[in-house]
Backbone as CSV, one residue per row, in Angstrom:
resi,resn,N_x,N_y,N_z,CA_x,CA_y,CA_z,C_x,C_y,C_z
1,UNK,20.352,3.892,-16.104,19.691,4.354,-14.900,20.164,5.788,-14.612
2,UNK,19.228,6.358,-14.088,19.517,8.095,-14.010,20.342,8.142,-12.576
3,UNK,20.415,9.194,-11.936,21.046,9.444,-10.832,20.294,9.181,-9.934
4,UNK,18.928,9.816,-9.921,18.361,10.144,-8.980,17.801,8.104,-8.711
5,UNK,17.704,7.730,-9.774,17.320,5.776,-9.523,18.436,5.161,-8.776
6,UNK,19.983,5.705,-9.238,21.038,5.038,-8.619,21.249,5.479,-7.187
7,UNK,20.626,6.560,-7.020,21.114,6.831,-5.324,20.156,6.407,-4.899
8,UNK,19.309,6.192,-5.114,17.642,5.187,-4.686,17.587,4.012,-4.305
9,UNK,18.665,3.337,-5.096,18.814,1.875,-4.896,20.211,1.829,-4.089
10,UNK,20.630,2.809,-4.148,21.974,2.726,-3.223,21.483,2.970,-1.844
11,UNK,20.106,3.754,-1.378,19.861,3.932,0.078,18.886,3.036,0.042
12,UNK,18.517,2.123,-1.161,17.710,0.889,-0.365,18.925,-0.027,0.453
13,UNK,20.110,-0.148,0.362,20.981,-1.035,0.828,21.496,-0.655,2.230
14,UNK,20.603,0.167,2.853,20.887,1.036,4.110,19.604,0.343,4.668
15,UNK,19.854,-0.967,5.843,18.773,-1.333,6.350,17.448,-0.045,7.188
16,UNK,17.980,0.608,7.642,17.142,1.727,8.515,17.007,2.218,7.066
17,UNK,17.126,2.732,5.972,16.483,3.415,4.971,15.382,2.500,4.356
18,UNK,15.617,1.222,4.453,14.944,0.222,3.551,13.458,0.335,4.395
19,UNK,13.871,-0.006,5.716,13.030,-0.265,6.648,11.916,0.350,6.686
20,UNK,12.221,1.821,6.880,11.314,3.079,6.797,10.744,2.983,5.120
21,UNK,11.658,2.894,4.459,10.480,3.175,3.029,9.306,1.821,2.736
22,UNK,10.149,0.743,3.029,9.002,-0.174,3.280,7.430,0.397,4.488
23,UNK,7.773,0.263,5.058,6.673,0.928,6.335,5.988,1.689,5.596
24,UNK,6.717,3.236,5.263,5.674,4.343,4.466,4.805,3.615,3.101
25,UNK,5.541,2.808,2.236,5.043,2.718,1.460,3.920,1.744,1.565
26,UNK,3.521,1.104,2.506,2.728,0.170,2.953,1.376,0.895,3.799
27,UNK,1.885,1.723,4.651,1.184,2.809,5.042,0.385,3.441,3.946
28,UNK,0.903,3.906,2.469,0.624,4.743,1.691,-0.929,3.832,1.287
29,UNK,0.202,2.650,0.443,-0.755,1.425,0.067,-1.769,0.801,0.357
30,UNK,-2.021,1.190,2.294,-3.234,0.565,2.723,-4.184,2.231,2.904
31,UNK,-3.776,3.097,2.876,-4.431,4.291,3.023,-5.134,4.688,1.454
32,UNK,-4.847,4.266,0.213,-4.722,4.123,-0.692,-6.620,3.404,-0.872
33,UNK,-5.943,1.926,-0.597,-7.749,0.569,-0.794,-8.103,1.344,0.505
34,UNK,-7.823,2.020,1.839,-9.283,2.220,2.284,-10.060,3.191,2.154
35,UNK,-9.592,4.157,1.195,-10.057,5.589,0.242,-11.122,5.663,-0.578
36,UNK,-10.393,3.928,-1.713,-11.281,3.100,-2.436,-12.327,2.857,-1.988
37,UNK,-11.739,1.622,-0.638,-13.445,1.238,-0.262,-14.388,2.305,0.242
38,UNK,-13.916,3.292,0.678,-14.546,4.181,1.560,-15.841,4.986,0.378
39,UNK,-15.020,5.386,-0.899,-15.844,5.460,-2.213,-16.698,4.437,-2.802
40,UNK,-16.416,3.212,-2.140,-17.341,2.225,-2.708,-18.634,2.453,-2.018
41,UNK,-18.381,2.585,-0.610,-19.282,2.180,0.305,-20.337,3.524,-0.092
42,UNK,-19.839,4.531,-0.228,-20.543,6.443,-0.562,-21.280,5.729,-1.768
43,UNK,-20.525,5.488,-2.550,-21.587,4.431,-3.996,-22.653,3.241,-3.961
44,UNK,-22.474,2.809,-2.531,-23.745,1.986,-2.674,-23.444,0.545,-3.305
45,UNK,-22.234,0.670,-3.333,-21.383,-0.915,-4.030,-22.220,-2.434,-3.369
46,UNK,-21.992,-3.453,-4.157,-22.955,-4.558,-3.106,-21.988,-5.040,-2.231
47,UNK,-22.447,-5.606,-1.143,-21.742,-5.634,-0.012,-21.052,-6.966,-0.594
48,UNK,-21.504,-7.932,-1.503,-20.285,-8.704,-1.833,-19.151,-8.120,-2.655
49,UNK,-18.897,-7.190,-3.004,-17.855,-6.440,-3.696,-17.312,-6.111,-2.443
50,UNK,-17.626,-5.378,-1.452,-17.462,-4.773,-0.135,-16.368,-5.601,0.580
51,UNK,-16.978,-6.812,0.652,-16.377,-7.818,1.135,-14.612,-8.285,0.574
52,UNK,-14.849,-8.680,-0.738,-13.871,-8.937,-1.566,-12.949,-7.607,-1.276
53,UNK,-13.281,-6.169,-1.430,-11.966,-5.356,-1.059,-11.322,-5.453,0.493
54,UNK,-12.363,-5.490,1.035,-11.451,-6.241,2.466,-10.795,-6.772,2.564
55,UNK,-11.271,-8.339,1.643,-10.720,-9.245,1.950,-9.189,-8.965,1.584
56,UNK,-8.734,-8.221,0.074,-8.054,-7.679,0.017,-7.416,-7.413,0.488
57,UNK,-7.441,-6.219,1.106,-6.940,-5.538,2.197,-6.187,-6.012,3.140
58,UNK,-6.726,-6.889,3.940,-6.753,-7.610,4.934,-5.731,-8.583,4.299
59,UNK,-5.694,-9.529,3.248,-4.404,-10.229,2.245,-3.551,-9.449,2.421
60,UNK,-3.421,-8.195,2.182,-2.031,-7.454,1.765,-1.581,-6.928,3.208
61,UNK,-2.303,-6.671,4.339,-1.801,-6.060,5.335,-1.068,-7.808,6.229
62,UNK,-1.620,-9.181,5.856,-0.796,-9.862,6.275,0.574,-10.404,5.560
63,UNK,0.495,-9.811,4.721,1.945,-9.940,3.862,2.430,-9.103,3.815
64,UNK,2.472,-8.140,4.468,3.692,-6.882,4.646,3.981,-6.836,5.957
């Protein structure tokens, strides 16, 4: 493991560091599928595809 991985995993063990990178990265993650869908929808995607990335969505924002 390089340095920059070992001090990475050393400030995941810092609850207020963990905390915050969880949050952002979840933030990132849902800003991420609604970019996607947002390109689906500009494409004309069928609204049962439409659906399914929601549903998605909506899965992952209740498990974080």
């Amino acid at each position: 493991m390089n340095g920059a991985k070992k001090y990475f995993q050393k400030q995941l063990t810092v609850p207020e560091f963990a905390q915050t990178y969880m949050e952002e990265k979840v933030k990132l993650d849902i800003e991420y599928q609604l970019e996607d869908l947002k390109k689906d929808i500009q494409s004309s995607k069928s609204a049962k595809e439409l659906i399914k990335k929601i549903d998605r969505i909506e899965q992952y924002v209740m498990s974080a």
